[in-house]
N, C-alpha and C positions, 0 to 999 in steps of 0.2 A: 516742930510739928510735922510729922508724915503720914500720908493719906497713903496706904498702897492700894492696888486694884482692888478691894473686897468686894465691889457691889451694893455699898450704901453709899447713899447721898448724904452731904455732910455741908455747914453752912461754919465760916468762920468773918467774924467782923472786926475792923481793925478802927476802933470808934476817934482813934487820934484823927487819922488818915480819912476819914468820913469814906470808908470802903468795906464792902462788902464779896467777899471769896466764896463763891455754891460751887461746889463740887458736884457733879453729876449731874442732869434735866429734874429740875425739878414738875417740869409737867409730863412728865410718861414714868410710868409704873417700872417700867426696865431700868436695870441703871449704863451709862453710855459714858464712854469716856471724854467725858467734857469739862470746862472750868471757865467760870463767868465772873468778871468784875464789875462792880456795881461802887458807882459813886457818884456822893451829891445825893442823896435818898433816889438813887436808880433816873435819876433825869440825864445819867450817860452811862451806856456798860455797853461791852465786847464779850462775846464768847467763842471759845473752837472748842470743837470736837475732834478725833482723830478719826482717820479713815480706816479699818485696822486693812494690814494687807498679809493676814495670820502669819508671821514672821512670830518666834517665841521670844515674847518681852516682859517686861516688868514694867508696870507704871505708880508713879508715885508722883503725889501734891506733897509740896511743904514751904513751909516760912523760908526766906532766903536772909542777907541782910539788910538785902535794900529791896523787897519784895516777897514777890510768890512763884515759885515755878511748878512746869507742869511737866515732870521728867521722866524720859522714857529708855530702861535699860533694855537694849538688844544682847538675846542668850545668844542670838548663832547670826549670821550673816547671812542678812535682808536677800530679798529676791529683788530689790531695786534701792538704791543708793537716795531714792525721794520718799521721804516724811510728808504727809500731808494731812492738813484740819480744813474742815468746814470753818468757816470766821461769819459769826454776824456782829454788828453794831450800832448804838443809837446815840444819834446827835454827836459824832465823835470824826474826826480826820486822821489818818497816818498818814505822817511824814518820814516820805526816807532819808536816811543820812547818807551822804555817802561823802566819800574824800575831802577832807580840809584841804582848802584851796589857801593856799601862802603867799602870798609875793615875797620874790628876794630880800630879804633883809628885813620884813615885816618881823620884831622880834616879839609882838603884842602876842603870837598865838605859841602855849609852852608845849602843849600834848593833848591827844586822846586816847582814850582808853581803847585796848585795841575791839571789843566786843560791842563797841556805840558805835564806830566805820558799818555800814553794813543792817544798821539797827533801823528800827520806826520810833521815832516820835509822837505821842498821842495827844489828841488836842482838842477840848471843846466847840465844835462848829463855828460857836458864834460867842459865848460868854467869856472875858477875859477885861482883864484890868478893873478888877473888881471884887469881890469875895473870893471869886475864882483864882485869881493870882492873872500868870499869864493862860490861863483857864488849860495847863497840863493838868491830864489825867494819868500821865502815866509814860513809862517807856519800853518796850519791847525793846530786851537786848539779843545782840548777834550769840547762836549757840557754840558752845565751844566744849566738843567730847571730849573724854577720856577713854583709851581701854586699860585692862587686866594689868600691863606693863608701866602703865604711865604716860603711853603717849599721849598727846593734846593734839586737836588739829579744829579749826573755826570751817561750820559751817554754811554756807551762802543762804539766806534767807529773802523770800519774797511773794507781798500779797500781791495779788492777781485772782477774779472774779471769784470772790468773795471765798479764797483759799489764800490757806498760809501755807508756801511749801517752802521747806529744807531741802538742801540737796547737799548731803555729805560727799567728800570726794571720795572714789571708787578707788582709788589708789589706799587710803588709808584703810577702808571697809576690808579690801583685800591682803594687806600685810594685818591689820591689828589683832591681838590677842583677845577672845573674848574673856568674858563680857565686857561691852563696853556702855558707858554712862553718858550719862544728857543726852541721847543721840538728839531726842526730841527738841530741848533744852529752848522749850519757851517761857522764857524768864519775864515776870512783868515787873517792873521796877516802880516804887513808889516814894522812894525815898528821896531827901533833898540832897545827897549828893551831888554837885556836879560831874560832868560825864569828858568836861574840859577844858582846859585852861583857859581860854579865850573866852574874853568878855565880851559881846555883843550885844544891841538893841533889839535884835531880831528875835521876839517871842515865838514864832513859828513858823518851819520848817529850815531847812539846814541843821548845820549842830548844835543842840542845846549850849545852853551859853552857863557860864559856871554859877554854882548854886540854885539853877534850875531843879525841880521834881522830878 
């Protein structure tokens, strides 16, 4: 399913996943480049907006395999190498991931994915071990572009007052072939895959533990 920029607002529900995907504000008459999750009948949802910074792009919603993303193709090469969304949220935590930590010879931990290094964790404030599970909502994965060519290069990703910025490297912006894909690449994950080999106790924060949402 792809949503590209038209200018309607569009509503899609994923009733296994008790979630809810609004495409655009649904309270202003204009339509705004925004995308809100909603689950648990809306007793926790996040949303961003983009900031546009009129660079010629493409933007498009659609189903992933393990989620929804909100992607944005760049036609020609940005006036600044930072992506940035307005973020609000209710009754909800991000957790950052960052580097699995190993001790020598610890053979318990096999892998992570390279796009969870670098990601958020989403987490019900307070509701957990319970209906909720370990009350995840969800995971915000690390972006990871494409241009015209092929090339691939990961994103740095980070919330900060009450913005979500990307910051592409300048280095790739300036060699890559346009157009290039995902620049945006706010991927929200819903699925029960795990994100890593390592089993853990730990329902929240650090790295999801395997077979986690």
């Amino acid at each position: 399913m792809v949503f590209t920029c038209s200018k309607e607002k569009t509503t899609f529900t994923n009733a296994e996943k008790y979630l809810e995907v609004e495409v655009g504000d649904f309270k202003q008459v204009d339509f705004f480049p925004q995308i809100k999750f909603k689950k648990w009948d809306n007793e926790a949802n996040f949303s961003i907006r983009l900031i546009d910074d009129d660079t010629d792009k493409e933007l498009s919603w659609y189903s992933t395999d393990r989620g929804y993303e909100f992607d944005i193709t760049l036609k020609e090469k940005p006036k600044t190498n930072i992506i940035q969304f307005t973020m609000q949220s209710k009754e909800l935590d991000f957790f950052y991931q960052g580097p699995l930590e190993v001790a020598e010879g610890d053979i318990s931990a096999y892998y992570v994915s390279d796009d969870i290094e670098g990601s958020y964790a989403i987490y019900h404030k307070t509701k957990a071990n319970n209906k909720y599970g370990c009350g995840k909502f969800g995971h915000l994965y690390r972006p990871k572009l494409q241009d015209a060519n092929g090339e691939k290069v990961f994103a740095d990703m980070e919330i900060k007052d009450d913005l979500l910025i990307i910051t592409i490297p300048q280095d790739f912006l300036d060699k890559a072939v346009y157009p290039i894909k995902r620049a945006g690449g706010a991927e929200f994950g819903v699925t029960t895959t795990g994100a890593t080999g390592r089993a853990t106790t730990n329902c929240r924060g650090g790295l999801m533990a395997l077979g986690e949402a």
